[in-house]
N, C-alpha and C positions, 0 to 999 in steps of 0.2 A: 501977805502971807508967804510964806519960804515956805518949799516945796523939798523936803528932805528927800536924798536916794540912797537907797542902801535895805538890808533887811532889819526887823523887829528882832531882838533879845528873843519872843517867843518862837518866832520863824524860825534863828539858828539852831534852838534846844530841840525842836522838833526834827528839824531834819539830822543834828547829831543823833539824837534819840536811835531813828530811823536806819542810820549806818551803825549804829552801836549793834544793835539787834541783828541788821543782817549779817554783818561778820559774825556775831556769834551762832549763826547759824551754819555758817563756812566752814568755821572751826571745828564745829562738832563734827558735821561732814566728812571732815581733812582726815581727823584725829579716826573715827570709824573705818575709812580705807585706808588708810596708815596700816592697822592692826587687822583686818583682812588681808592686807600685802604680807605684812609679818607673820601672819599663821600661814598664809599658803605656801612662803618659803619652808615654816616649818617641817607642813607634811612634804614639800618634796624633799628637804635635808634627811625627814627620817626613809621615806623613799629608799633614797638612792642609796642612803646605811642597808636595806632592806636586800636590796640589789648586791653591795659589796658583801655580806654575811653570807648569800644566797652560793656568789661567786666563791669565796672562799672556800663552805662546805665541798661546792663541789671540785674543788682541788685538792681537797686530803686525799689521802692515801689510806686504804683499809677501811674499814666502819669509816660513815660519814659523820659529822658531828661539826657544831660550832663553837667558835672560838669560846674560853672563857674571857669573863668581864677582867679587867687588871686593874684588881682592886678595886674593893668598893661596888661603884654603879658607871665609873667609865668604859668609853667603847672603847674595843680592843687599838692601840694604835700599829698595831701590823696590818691591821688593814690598807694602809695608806704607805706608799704611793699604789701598790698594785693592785687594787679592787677599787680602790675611791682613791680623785686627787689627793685627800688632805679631808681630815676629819671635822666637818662642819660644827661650825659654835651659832648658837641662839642669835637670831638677827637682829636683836636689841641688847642686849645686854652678850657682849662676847664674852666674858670669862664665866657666864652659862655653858654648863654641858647639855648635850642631850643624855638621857639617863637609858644605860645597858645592862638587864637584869639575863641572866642564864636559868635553864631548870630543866627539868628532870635528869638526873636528884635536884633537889632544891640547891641553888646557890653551886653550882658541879666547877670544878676547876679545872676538870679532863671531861670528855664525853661529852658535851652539854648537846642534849637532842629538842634542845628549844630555848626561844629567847623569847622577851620583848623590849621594845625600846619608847621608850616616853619622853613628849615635849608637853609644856605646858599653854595653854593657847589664850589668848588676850579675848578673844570673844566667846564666852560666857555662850551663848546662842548659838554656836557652832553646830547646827546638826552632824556632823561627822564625829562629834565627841562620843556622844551613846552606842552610834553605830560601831567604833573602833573599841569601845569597851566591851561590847557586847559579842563582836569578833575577836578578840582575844580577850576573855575573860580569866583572872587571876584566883587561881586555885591556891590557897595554904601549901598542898603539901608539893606543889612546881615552882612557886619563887616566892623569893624570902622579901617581905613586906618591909623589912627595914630598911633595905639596902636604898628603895625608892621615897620619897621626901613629900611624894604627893599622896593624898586621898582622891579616889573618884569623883570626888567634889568639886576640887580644885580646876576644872576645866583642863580635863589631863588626855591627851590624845594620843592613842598605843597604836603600833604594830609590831606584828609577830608574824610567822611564817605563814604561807599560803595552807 
């Protein structure tokens, strides 16, 4: 009788099996702190916008007030260099803006005595989403609903002024 060595056809499918599953366990893993890292740059990118707006009002001169948007739903780029290095872009997709809404009056091109600014967030379960909507909450008659491209749905995360 010959004494074969080596493993069984079933033996190797199993233990492929085995590594199949655990990496895709890894992966989901990976893929879920991936997009935790990428929202938390988020809120600090709209952050530190928060700060440079913050900065800015208070270096005008006469009534305070912030800048308007130029154009559209972009942030202003006079902010940058002197309030913020360099105006941050979406840490996944870079020719993403973060989106710059002014108001009272709605949509104001002078004067603007409020803003908000919105990113849109990869986890869906972000408890911080509800809480930042709910802290700056969007009035009809303070910013103009078209300018911005998200629904409250869309896992959209604002700040506005303190």
């Amino acid at each position: 009788m010959i004494k074969r060595k080596g493993f069984t056809l079933i033996e190797l499918l199993v233990v492929i099996s085995i590594i199949g599953i655990l990496a895709a366990f890894i992966v989901a893993s990976f893929t879920s702190a991936q997009q935790k890292a990428r929202d938390s740059r988020r809120k600090a990118d709209l952050d530190a916008l928060k700060k440079a707006l913050e900065l800015n009002k208070s270096d005008t001169t006469g009534a305070k007030f912030y800048p308007a948007h130029a154009g559209g739903n972009t942030i202003p780029s006079s902010l940058a260099p002197t309030y913020i290095k360099s105006i941050p872009k979406d840490p996944k997709i870079a020719t993403l803006n973060y989106y710059y809404a002014t108001g009272n009056p709605q949509g104001c091109s002078t004067n603007c005595a409020s803003y908000r600014l919105y990113a849109k967030l990869e986890n869906n379960l972000d408890p911080q989403i509800a809480a930042s909507q709910t802290q700056c909450p969007n009035t009809s008659d303070t910013f103009t609903a078209a300018i911005i491209p998200y629904a409250a749905a869309d896992n959209v995360y604002v700040v506005c002024p303190s």
